[in-house]
C-alpha positions in Angstrom: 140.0 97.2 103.7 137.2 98.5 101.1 134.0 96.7 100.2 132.2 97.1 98.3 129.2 95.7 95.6 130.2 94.3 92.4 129.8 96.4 89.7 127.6 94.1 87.7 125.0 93.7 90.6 124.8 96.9 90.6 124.2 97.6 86.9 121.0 94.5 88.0 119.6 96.5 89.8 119.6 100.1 87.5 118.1 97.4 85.1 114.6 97.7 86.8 113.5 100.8 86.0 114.2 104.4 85.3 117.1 105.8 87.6 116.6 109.1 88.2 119.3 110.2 90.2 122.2 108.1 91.8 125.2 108.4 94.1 127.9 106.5 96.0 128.2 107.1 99.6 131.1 105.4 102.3 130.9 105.1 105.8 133.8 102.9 108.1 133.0 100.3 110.9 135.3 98.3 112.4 138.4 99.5 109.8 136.4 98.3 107.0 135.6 101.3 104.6 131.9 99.9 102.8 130.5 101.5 99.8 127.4 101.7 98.9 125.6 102.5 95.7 122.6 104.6 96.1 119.7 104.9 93.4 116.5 106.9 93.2 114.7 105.3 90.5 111.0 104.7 88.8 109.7 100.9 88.1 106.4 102.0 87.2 103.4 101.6 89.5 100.4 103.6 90.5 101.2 103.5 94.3 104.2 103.2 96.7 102.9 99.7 97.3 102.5 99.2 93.6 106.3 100.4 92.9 107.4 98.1 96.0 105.9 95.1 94.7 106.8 95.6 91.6 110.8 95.9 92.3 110.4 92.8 94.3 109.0 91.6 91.4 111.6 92.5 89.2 114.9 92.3 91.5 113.6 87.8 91.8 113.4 87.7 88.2 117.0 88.8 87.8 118.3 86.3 90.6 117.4 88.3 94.3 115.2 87.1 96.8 113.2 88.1 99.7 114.9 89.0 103.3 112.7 90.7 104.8 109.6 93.1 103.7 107.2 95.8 105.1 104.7 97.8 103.4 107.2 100.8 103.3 110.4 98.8 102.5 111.9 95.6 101.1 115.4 93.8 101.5 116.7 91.3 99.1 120.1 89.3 99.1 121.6 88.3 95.6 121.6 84.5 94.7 124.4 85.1 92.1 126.8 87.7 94.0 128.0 86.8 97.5 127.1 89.4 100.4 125.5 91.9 98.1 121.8 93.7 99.5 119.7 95.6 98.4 117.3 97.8 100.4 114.1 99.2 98.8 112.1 101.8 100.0 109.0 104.2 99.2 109.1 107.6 99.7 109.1 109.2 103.5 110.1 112.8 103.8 110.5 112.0 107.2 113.8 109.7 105.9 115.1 112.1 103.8 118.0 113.2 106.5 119.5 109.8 106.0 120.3 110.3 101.8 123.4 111.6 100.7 123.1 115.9 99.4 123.5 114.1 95.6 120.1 112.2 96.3 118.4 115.4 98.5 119.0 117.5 95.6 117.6 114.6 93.1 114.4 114.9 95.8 113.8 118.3 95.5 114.1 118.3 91.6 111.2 115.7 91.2 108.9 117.8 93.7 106.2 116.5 93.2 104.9 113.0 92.1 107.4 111.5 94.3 104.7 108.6 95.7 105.9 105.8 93.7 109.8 106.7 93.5 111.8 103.9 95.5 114.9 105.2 97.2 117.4 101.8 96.7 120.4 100.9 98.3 122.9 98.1 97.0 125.3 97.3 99.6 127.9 94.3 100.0 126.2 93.3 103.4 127.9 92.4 106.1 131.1 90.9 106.3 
């Protein structure tokens, strides 16, 4: 069995900002094969804080809402597509092991400047 987010939510997501680099990654648990949709993108902001709140921001007006929140990272659930997250997070270089090679290489092209980039995952959640 696959599962994975619905296109549309998805495209809800992209609609916040500027995506600068994007990729789809799978991984398998318990026979089910999930796929996740991985997006490095700019919302605007002067500040990793600034970015974060402004993609929570953003994500409720187009029907998400608050999980869960830290000053590094954020996770909202859709209201309008069942079982679909999404996971927000500032820049770390310490977390850059855990991104795909698609969205390493995407790092390394930005160099610089990369203090209000968010690093967003939409996933179907658990099942």
């Amino acid at each position: 069995m696959t599962s994975k987010a619905d296109p549309a939510a998805v495209d809800s997501v992209r609609s916040i900002g500027k995506v600068l680099g994007e990729d789809v990654t799978e991984g398998t648990w318990e026979g089910t094969t999930e796929v996740q949709n991985e997006l490095v993108m700019d919302v605007g902001g002067n500040s990793a804080q600034d970015a974060l709140s402004r993609a929570e921001h953003l994500l409720a007006g187009r029907g998400w809402e608050k999980v869960s929140k830290s000053p590094e990272w954020l996770i909202m659930k859709s209201i309008e597509w069942s079982d679909v997250y999404v996971s927000v997070n500032t820049y770390n270089h310490l977390n850059v092991g855990i991104y795909s090679e698609k969205i390493v290489k995407v790092i390394e092209g930005i160099g610089t400047g990369l203090e209000n980039i968010l690093f967003i995952c939409v996933d179907p959640g658990p099942k």
